[in-house]
C-alpha positions in Angstrom: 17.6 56.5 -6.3 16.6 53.4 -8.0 13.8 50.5 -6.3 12.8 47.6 -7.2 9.0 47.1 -7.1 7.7 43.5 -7.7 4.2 43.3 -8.8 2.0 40.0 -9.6 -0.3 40.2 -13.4 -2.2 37.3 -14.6 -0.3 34.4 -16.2 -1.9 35.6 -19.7 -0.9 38.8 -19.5 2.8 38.0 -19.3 3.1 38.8 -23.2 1.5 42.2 -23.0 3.3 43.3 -19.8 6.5 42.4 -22.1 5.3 44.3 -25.0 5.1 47.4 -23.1 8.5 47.1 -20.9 9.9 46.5 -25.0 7.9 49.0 -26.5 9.3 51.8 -23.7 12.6 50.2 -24.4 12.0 51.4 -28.2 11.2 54.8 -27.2 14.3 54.9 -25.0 16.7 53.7 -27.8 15.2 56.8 -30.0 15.9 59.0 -27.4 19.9 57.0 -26.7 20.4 57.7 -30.9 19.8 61.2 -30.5 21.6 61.9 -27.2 24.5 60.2 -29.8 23.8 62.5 -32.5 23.6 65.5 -30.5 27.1 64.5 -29.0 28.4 64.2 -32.1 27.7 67.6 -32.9 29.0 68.8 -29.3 32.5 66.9 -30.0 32.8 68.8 -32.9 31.9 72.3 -31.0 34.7 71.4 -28.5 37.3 71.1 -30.9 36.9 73.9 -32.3 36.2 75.8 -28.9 37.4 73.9 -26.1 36.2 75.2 -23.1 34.5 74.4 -19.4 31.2 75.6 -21.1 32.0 73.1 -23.5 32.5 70.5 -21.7 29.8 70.8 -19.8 27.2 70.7 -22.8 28.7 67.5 -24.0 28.6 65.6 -20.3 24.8 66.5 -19.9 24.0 64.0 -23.3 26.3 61.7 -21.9 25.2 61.6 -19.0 21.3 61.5 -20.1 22.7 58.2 -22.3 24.3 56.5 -19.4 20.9 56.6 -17.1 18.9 55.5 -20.3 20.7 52.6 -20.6 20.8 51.9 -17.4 17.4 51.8 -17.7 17.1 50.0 -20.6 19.1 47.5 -19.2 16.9 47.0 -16.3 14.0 46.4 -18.9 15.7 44.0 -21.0 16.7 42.0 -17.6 12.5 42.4 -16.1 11.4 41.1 -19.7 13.8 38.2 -19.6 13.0 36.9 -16.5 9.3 37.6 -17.3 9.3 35.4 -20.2 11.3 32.8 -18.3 9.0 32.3 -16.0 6.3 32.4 -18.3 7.6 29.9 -21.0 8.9 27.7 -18.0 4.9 27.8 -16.6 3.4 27.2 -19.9 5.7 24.1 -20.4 5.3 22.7 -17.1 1.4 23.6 -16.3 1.6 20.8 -13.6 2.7 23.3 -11.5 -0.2 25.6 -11.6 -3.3 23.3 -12.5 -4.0 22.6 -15.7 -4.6 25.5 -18.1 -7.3 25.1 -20.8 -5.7 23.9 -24.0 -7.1 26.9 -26.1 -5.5 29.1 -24.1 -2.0 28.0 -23.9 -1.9 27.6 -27.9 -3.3 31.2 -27.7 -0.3 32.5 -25.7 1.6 30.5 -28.2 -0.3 32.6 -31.0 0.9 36.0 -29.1 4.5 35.0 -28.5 5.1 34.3 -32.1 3.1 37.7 -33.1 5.4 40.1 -30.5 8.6 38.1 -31.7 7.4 39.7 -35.0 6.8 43.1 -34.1 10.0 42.8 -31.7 11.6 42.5 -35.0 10.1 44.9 -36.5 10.8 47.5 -34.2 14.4 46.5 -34.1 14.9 47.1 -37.6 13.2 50.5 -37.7 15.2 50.9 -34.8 18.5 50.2 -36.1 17.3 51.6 -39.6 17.6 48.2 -41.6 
C-alpha cells in the first residue's frame, strides 16, 4: 500500500531535494531497461516452451516494471510540483519576505547546473 507523506525543507534546498527524487528516478529507469531486456529474453523462452512455468517467469519482470514506473511516475509528479512551487516563490518573493539577492541568483546558478546534469543523465540513460 502506497502513502503520501508531505514533508517541509528549506526554500534553498528545493534543487537538491529534486536532484535526489531525479537521481533515484535514474536508478529506477536502469533497473525498468533491464526488467525489458530480461523479458525479452523470457518472450523468446515461451515461444519456444510455452508453459504455466513460463508464464509465470515472464509476469514477475512485468510486473517489477509496472510498480517501478508507477513509482517513477510519482517522482516525476513530487519533482514537478516541487519546482513549481519553487520557481513560482523565487519569482514572486513578496510572498515570503524578501530573499537576499545573492541568494536567489545562486538558486538560479543551481537550476541551470541540475538542468545540465538532468541532461546528462538522460542521455546516458537513453544511450545517446
Amino acid at each position: 500500500m502506497r502513502v503520501t507523506i508531505t514533508y517541509s525543507t528549506e526554500l534553498q534546498e528545493v534543487p537538491e531535494e529534486c536532484y535526489a527524487l531525479l537521481s533515484r528516478l535514474g536508478e529506477d529507469l536502469i533497473r525498468i531497461n533491464e526488467s525489458i531486456q530480461q523479458s525479452k529474453q523470457l518472450y523468446d523462452d515461451l515461444a519456444e516452451n510455452p508453459s504455466n512455468e513460463s508464464r509465470e517467469s515472464l509476469l514477475r519482470p512485468l510486473s517489477a516494471m509496472y510498480h517501478r514506473l508507477t513509482n517513477s511516475a510519482t517522482r516525476i509528479k513530487d519533482c514537478m510540483m516541487l519546482l513549481d512551487g519553487f520557481v513560482t516563490t523565487s519569482l514572486n518573493p513578496s510572498s515570503i519576505g524578501s530573499p537576499d539577492l545573492d541568494d536567489a541568483k545562486q538558486v538560479s546558478e543551481d537550476i541551470d547546473q541540475m538542468q545540465e546534469e538532468l541532461q546528462e543523465l538522460v542521455e546516458v540513460d537513453l544511450g545517446e
